[in-house]
N, CA, C, O and CB atoms as a CASP TS submission, in Angstrom:
PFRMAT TS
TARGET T0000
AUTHOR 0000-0000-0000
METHOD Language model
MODEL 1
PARENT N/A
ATOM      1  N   UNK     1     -91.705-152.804  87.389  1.00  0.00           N
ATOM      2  CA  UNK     1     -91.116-154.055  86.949  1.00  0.00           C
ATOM      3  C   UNK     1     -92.158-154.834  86.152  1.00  0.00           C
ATOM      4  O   UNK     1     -93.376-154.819  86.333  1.00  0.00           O
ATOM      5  CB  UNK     1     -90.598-154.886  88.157  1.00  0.00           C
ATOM      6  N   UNK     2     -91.601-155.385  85.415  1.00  0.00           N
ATOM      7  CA  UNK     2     -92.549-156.158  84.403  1.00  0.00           C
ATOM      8  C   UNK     2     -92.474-157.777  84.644  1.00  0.00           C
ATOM      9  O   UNK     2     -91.628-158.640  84.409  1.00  0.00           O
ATOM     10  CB  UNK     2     -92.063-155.811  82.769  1.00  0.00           C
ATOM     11  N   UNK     3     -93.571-157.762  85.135  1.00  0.00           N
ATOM     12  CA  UNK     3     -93.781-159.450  84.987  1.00  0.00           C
ATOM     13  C   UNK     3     -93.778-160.621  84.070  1.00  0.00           C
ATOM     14  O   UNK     3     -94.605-160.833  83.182  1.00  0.00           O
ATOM     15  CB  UNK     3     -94.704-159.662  85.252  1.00  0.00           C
ATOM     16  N   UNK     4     -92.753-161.358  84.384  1.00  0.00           N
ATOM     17  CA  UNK     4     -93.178-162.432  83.663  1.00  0.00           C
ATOM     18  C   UNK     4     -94.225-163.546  83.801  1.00  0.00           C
ATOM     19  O   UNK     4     -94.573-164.042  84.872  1.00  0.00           O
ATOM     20  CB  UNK     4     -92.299-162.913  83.559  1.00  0.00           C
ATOM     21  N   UNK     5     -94.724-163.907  82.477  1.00  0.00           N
ATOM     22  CA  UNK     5     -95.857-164.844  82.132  1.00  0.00           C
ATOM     23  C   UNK     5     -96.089-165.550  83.654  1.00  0.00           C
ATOM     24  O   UNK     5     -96.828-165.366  84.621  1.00  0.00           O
ATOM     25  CB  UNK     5     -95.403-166.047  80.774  1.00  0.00           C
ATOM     26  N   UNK     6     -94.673-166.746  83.152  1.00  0.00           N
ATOM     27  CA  UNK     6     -94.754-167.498  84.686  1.00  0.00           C
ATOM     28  C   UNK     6     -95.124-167.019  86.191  1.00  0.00           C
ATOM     29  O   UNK     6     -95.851-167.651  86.958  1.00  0.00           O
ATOM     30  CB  UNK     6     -93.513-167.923  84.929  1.00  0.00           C
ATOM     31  N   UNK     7     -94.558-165.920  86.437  1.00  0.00           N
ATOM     32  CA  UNK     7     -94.496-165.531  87.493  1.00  0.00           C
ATOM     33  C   UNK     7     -96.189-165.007  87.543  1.00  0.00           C
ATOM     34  O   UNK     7     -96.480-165.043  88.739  1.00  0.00           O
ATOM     35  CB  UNK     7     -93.234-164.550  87.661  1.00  0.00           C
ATOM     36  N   UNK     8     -97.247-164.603  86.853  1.00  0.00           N
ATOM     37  CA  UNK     8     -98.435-163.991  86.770  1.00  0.00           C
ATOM     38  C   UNK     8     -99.028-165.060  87.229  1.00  0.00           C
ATOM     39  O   UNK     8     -99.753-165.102  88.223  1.00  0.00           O
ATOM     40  CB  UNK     8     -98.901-163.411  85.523  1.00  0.00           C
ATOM     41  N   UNK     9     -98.745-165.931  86.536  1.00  0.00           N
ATOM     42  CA  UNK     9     -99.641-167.492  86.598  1.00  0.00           C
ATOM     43  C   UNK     9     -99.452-167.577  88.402  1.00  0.00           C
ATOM     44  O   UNK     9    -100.350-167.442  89.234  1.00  0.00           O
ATOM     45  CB  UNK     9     -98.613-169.281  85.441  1.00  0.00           C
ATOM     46  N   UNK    10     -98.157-167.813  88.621  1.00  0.00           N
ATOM     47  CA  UNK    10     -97.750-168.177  90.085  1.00  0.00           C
ATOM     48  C   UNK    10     -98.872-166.957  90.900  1.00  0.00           C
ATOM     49  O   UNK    10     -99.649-167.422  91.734  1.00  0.00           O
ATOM     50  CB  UNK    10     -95.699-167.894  90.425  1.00  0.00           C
ATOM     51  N   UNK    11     -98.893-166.087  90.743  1.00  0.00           N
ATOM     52  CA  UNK    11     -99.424-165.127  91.594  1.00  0.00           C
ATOM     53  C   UNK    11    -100.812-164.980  91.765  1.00  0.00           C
ATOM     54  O   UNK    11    -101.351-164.419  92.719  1.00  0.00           O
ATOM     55  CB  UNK    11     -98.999-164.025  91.256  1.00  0.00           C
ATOM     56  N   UNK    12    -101.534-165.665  90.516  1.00  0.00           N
ATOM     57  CA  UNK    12    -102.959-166.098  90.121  1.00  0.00           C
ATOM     58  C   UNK    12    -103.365-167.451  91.648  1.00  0.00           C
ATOM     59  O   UNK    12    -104.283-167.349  92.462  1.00  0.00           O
ATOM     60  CB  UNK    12    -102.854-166.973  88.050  1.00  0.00           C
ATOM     61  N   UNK    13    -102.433-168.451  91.571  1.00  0.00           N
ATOM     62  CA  UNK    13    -102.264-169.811  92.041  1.00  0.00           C
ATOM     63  C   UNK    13    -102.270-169.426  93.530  1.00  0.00           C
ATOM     64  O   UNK    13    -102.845-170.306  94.171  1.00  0.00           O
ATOM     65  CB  UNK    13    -100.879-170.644  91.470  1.00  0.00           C
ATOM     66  N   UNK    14    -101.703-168.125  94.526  1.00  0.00           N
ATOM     67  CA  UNK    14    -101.497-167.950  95.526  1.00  0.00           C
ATOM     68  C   UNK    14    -102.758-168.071  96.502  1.00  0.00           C
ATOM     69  O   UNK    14    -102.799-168.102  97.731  1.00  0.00           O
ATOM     70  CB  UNK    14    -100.869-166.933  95.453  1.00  0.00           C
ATOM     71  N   UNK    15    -103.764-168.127  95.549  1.00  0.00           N
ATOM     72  CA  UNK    15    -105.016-168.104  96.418  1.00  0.00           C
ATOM     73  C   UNK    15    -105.563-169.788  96.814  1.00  0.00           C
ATOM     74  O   UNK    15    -106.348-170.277  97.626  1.00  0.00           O
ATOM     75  CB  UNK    15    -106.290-167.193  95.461  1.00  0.00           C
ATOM     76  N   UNK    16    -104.797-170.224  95.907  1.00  0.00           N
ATOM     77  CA  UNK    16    -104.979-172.207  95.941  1.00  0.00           C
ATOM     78  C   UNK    16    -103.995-171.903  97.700  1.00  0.00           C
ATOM     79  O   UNK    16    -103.084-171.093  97.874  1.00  0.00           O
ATOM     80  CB  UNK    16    -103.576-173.703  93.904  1.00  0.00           C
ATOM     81  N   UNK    17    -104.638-172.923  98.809  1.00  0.00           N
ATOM     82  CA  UNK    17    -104.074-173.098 100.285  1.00  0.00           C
ATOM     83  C   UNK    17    -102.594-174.057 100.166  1.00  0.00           C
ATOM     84  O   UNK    17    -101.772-173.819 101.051  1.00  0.00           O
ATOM     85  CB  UNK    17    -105.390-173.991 101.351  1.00  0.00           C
ATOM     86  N   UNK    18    -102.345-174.747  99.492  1.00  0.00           N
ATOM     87  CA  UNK    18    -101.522-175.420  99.203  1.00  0.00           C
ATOM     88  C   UNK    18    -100.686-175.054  97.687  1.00  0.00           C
ATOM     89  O   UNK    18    -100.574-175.823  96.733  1.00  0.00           O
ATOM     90  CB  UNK    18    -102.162-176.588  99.354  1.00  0.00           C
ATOM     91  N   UNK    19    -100.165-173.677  97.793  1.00  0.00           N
ATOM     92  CA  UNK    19     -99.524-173.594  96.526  1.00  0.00           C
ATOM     93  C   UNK    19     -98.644-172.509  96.768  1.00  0.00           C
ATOM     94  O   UNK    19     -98.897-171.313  96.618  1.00  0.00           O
ATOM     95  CB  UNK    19    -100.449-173.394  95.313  1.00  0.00           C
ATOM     96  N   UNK    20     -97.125-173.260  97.327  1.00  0.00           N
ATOM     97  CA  UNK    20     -95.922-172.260  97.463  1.00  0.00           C
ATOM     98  C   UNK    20     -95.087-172.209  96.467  1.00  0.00           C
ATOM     99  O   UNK    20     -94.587-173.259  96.064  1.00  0.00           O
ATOM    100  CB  UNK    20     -95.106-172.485  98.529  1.00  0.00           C
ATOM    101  N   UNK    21     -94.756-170.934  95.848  1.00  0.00           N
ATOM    102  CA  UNK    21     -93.884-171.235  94.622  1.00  0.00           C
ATOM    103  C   UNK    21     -93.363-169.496  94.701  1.00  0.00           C
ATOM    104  O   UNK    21     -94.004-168.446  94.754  1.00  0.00           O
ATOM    105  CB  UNK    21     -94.900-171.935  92.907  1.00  0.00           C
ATOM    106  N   UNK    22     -92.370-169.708  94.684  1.00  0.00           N
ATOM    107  CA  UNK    22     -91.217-168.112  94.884  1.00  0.00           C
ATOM    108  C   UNK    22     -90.649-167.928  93.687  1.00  0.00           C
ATOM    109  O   UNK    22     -90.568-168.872  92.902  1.00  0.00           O
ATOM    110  CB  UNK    22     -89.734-168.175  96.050  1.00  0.00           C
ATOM    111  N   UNK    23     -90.174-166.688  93.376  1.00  0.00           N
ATOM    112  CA  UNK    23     -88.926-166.526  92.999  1.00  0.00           C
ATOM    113  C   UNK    23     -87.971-166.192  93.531  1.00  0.00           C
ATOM    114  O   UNK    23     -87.972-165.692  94.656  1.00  0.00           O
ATOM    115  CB  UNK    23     -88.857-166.018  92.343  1.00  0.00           C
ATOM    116  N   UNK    24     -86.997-166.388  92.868  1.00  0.00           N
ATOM    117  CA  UNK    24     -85.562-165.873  93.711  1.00  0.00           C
ATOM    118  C   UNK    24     -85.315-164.546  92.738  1.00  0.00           C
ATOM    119  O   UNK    24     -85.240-164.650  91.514  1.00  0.00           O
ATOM    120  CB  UNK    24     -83.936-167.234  93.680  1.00  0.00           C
ATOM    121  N   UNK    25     -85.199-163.273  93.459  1.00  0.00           N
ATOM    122  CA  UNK    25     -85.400-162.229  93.078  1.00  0.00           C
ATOM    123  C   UNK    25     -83.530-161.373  93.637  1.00  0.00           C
ATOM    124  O   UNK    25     -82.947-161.300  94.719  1.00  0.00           O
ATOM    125  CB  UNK    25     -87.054-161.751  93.797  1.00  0.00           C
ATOM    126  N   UNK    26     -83.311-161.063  92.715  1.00  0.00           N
ATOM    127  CA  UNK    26     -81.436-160.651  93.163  1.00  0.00           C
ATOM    128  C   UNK    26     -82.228-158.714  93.702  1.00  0.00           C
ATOM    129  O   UNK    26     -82.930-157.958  93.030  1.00  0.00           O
ATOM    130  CB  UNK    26     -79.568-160.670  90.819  1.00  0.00           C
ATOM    131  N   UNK    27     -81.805-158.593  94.800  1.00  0.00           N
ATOM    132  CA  UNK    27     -82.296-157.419  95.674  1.00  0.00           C
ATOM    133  C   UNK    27     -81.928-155.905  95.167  1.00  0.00           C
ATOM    134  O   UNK    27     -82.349-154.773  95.403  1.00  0.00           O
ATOM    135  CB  UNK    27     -81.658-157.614  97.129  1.00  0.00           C
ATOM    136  N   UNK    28     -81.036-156.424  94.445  1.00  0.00           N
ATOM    137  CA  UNK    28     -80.474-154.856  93.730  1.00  0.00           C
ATOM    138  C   UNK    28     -80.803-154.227  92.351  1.00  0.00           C
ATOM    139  O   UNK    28     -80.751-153.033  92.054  1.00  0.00           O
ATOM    140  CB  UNK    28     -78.979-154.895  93.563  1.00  0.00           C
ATOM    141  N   UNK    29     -81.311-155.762  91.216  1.00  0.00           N
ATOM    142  CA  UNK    29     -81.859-154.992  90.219  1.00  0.00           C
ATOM    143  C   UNK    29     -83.260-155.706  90.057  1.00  0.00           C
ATOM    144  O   UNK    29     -83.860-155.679  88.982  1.00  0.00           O
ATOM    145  CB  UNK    29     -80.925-154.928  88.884  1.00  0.00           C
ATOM    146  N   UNK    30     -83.738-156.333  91.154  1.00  0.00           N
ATOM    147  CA  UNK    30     -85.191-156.956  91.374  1.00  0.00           C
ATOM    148  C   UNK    30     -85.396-157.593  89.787  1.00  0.00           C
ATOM    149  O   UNK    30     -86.252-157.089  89.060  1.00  0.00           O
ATOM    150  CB  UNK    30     -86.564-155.595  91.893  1.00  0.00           C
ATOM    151  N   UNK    31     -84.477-158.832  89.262  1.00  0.00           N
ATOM    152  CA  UNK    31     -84.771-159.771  88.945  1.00  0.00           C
ATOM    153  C   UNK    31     -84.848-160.740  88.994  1.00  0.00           C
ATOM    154  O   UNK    31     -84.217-161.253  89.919  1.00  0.00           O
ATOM    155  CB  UNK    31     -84.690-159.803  88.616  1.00  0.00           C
ATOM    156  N   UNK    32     -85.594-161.622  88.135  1.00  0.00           N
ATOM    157  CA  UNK    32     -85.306-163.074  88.779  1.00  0.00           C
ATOM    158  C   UNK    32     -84.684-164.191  88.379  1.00  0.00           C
ATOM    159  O   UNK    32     -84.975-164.787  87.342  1.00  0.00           O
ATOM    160  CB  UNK    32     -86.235-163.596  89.023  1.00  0.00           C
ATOM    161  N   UNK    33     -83.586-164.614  89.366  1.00  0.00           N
ATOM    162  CA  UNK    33     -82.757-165.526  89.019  1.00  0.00           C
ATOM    163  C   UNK    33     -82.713-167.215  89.283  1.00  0.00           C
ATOM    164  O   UNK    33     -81.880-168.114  89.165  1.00  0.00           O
ATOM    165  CB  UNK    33     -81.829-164.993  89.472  1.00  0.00           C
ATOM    166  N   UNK    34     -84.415-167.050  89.800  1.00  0.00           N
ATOM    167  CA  UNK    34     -84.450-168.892  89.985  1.00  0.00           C
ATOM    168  C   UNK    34     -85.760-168.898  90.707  1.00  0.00           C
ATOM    169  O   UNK    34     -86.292-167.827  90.998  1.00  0.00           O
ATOM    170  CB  UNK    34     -82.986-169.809  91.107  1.00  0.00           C
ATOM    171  N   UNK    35     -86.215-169.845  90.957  1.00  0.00           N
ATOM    172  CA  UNK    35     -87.485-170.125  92.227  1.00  0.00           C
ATOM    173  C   UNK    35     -87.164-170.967  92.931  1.00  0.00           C
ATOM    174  O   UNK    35     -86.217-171.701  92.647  1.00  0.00           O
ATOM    175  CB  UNK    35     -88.890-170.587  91.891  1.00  0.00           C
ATOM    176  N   UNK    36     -87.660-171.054  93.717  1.00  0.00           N
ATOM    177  CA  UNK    36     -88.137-172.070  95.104  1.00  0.00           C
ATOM    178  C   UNK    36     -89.289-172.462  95.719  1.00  0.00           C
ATOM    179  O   UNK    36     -89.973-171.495  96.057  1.00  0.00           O
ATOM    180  CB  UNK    36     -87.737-171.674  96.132  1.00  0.00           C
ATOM    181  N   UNK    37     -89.801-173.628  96.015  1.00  0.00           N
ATOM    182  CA  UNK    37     -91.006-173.512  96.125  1.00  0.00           C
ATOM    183  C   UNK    37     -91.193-175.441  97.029  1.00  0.00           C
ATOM    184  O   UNK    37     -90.836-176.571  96.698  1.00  0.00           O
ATOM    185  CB  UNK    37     -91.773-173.025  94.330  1.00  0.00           C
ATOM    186  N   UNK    38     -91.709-175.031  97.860  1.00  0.00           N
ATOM    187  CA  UNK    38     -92.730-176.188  98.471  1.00  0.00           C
ATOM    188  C   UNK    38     -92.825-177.461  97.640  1.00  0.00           C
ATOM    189  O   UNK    38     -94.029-177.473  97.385  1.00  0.00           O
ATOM    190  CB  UNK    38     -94.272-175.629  98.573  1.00  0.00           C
ATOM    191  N   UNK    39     -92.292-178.567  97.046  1.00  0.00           N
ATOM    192  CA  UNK    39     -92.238-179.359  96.416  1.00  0.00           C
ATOM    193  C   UNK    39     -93.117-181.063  97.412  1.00  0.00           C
ATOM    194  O   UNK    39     -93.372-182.171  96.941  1.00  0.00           O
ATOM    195  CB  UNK    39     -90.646-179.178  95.978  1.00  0.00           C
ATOM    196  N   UNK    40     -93.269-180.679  98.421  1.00  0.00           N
ATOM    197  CA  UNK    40     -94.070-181.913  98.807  1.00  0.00           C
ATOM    198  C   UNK    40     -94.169-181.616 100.355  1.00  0.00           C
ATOM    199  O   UNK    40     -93.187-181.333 101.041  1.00  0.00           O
ATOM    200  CB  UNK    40     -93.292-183.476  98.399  1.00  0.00           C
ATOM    201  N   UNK    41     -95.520-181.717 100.849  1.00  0.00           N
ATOM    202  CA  UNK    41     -96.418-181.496 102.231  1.00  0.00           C
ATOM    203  C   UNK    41     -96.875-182.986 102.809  1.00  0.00           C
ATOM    204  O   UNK    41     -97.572-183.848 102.274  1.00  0.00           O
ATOM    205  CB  UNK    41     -97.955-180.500 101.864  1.00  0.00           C
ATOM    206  N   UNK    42     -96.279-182.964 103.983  1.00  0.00           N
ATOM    207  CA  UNK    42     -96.774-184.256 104.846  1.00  0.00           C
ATOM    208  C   UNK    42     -97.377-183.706 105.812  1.00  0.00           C
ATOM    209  O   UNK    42     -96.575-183.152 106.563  1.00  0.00           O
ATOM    210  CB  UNK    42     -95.726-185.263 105.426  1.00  0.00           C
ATOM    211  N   UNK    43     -98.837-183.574 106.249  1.00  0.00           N
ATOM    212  CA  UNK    43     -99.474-183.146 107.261  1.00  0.00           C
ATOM    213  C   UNK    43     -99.462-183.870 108.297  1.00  0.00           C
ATOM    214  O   UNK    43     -99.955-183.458 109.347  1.00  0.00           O
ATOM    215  CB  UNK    43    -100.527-182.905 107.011  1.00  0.00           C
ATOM    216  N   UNK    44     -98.944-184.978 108.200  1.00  0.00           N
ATOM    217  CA  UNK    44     -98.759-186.165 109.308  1.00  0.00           C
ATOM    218  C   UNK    44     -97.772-185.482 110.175  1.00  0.00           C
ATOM    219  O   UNK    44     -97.815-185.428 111.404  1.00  0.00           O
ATOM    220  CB  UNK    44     -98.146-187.753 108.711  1.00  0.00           C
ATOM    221  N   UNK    45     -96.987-185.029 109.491  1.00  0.00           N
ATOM    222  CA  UNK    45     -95.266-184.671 110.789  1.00  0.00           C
ATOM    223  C   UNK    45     -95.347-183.600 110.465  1.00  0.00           C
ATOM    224  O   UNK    45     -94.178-183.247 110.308  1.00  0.00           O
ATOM    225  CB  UNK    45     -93.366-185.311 110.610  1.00  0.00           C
ATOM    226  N   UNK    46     -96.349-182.316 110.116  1.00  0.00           N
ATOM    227  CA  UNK    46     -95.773-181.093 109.992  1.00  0.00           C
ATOM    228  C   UNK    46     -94.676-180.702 109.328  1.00  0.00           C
ATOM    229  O   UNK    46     -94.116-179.656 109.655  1.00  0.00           O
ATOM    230  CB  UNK    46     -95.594-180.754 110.932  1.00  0.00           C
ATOM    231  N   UNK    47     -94.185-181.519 108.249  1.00  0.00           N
ATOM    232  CA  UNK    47     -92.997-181.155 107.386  1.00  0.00           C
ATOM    233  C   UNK    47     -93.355-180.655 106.127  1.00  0.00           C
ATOM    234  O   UNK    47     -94.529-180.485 105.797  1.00  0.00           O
ATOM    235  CB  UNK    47     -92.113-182.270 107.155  1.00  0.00           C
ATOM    236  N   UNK    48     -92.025-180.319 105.138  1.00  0.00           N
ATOM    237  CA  UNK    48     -92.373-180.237 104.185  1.00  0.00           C
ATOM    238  C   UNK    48     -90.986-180.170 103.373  1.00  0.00           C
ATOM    239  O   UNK    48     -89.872-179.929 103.839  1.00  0.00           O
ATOM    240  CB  UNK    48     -93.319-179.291 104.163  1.00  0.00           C
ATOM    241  N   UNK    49     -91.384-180.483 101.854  1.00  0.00           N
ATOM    242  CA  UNK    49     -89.629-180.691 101.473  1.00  0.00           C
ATOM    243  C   UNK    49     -89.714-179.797 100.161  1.00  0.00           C
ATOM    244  O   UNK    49     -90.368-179.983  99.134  1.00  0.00           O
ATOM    245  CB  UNK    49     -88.944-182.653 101.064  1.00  0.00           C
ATOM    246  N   UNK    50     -88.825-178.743 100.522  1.00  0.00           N
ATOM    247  CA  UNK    50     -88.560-177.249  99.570  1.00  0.00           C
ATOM    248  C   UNK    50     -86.846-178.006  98.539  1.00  0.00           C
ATOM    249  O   UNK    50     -85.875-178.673  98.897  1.00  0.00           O
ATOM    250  CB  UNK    50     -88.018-175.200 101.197  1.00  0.00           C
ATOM    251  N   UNK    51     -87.336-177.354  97.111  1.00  0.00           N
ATOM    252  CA  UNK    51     -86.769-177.435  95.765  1.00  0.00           C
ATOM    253  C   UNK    51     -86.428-176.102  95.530  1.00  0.00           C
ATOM    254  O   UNK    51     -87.019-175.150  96.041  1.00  0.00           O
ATOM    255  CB  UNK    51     -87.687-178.012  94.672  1.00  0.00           C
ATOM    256  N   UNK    52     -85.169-175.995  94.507  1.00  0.00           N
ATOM    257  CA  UNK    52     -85.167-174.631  93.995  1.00  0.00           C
ATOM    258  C   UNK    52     -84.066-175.133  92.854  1.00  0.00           C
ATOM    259  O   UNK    52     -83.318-176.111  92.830  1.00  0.00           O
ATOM    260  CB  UNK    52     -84.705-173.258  95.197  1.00  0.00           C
ATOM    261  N   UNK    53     -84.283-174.065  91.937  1.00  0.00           N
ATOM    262  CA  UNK    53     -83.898-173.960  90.430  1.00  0.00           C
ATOM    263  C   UNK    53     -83.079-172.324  90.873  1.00  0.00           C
ATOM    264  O   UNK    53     -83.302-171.366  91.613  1.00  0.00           O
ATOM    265  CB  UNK    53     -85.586-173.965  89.018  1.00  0.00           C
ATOM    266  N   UNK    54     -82.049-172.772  89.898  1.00  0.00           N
ATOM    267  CA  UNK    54     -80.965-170.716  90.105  1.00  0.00           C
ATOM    268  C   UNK    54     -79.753-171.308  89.193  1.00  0.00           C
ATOM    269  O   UNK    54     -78.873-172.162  89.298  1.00  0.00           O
ATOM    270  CB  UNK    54     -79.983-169.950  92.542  1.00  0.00           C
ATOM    271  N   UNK    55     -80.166-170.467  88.342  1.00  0.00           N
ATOM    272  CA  UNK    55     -79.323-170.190  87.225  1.00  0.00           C
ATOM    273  C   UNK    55     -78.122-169.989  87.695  1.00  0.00           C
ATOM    274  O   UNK    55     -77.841-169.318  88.688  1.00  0.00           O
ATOM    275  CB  UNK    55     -79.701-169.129  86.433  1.00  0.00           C
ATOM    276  N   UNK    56     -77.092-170.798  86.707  1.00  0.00           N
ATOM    277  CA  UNK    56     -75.515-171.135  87.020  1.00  0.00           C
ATOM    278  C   UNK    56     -74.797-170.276  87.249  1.00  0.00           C
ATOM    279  O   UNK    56     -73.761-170.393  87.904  1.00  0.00           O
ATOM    280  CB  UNK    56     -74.806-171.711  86.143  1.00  0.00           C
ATOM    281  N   UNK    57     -75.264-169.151  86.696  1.00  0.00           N
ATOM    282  CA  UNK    57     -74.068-167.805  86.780  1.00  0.00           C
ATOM    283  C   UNK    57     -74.232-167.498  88.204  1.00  0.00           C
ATOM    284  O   UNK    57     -73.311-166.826  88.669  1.00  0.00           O
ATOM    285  CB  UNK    57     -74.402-166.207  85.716  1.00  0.00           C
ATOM    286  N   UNK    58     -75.269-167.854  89.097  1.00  0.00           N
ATOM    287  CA  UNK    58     -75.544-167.607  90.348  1.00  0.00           C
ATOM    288  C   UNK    58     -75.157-168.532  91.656  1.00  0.00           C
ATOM    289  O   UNK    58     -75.208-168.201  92.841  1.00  0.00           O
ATOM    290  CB  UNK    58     -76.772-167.458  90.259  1.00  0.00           C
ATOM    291  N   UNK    59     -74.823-169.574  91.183  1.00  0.00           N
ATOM    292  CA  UNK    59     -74.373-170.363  91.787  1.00  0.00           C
ATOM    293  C   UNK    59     -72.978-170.728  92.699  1.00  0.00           C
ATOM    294  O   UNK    59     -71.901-170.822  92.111  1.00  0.00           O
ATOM    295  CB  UNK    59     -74.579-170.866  91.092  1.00  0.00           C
ATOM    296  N   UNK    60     -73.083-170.954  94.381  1.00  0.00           N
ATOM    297  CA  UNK    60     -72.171-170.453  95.111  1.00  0.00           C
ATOM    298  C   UNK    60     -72.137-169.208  95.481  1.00  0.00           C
ATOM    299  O   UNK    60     -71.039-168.761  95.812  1.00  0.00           O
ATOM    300  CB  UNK    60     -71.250-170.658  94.675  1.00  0.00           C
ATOM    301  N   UNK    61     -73.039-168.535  95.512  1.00  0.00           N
ATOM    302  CA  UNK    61     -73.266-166.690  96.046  1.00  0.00           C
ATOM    303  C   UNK    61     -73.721-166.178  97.033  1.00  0.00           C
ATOM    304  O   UNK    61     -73.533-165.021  97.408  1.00  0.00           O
ATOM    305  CB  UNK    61     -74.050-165.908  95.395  1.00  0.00           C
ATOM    306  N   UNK    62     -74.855-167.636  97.929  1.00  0.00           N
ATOM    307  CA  UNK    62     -75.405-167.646  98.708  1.00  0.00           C
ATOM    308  C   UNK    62     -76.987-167.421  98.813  1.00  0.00           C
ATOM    309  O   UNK    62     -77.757-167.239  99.757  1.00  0.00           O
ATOM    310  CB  UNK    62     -74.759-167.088  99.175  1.00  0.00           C
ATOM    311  N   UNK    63     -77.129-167.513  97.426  1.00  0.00           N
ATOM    312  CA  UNK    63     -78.661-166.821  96.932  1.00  0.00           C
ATOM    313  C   UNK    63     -79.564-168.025  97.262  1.00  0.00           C
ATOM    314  O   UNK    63     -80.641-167.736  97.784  1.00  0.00           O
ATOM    315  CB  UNK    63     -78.829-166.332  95.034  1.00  0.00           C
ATOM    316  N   UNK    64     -79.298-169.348  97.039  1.00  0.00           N
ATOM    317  CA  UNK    64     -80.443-170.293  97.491  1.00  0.00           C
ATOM    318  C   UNK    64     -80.198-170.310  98.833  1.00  0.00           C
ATOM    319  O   UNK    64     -81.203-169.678  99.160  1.00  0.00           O
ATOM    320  CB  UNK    64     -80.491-171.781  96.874  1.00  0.00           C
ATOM    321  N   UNK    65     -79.583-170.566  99.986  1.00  0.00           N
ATOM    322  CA  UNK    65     -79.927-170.356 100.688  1.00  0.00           C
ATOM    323  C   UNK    65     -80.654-169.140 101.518  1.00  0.00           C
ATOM    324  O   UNK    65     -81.664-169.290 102.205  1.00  0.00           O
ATOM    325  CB  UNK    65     -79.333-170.762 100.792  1.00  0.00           C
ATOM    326  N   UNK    66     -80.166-168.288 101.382  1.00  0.00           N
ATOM    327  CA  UNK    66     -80.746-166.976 101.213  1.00  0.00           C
ATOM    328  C   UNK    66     -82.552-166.937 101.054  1.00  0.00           C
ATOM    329  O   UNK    66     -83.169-166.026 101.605  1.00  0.00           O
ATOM    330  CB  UNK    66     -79.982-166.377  99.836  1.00  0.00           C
ATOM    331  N   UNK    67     -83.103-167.743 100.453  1.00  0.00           N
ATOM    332  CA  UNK    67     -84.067-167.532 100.147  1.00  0.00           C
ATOM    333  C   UNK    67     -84.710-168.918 100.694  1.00  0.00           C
ATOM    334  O   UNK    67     -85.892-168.742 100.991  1.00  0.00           O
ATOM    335  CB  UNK    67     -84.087-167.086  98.820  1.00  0.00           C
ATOM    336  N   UNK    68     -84.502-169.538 100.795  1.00  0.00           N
ATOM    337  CA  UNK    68     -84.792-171.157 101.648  1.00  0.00           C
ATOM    338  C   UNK    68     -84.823-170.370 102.986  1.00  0.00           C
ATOM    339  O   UNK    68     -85.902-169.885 103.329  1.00  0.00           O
ATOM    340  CB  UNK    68     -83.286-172.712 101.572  1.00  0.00           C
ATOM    341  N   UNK    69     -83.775-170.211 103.735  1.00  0.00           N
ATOM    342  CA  UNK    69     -84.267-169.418 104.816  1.00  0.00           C
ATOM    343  C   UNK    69     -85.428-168.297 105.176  1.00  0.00           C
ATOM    344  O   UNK    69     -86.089-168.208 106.210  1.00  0.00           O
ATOM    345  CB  UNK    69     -83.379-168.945 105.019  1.00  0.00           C
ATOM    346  N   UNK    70     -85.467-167.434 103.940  1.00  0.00           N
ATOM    347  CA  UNK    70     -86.826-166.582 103.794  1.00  0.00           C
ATOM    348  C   UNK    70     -87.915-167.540 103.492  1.00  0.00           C
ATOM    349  O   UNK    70     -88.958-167.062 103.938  1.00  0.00           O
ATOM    350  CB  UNK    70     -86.777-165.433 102.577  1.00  0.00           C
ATOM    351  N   UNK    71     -88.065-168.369 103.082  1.00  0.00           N
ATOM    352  CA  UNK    71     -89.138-169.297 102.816  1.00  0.00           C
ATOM    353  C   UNK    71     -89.409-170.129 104.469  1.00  0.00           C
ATOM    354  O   UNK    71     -90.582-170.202 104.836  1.00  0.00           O
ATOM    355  CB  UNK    71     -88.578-170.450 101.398  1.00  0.00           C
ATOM    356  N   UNK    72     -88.681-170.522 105.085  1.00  0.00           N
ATOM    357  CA  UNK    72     -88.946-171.377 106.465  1.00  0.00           C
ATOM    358  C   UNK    72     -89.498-170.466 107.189  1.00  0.00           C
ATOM    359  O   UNK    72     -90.616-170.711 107.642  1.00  0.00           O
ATOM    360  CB  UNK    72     -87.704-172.023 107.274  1.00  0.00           C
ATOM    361  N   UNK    73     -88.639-168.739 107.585  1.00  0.00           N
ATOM    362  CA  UNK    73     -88.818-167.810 108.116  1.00  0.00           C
ATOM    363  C   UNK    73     -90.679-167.420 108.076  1.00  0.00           C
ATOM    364  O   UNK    73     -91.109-166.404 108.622  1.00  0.00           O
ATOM    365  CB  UNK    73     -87.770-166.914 107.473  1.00  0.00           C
TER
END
């Protein structure tokens, strides 16, 4: 599979302790149809508040959640 730009950069960044950023990857022809990613860390309460981007044709399929759950998991 061939990487995209973005996604290289993201994978460069994984070594930063504070830097979650996914893609949303469709399981059958392993591309990618959106990300998700860690959008803001409160170390005070142990929380954190997750964003995601997924292209319209994908939308209602079950794919962001799908992957929000793999991300908490």
């Amino acid at each position: 599979m061939r990487l995209l730009p973005t996604i290289k950069k993201w994978i460069k960044s994984y070594k930063n302790k504070n830097f979650y950023h996914w893609a949303i990857v469709l399981k059958e022809t392993k591309k990618p149809i959106g990300s998700i990613s860690v959008v803001e860390i409160d170390e005070t309460y142990d929380t954190v508040i997750c964003g995601y981007c997924i292209g319209e044709k994908w939308w209602g399929k079950g794919y962001a959640p799908e992957a929000y759950s793999s991300v908490i998991n």
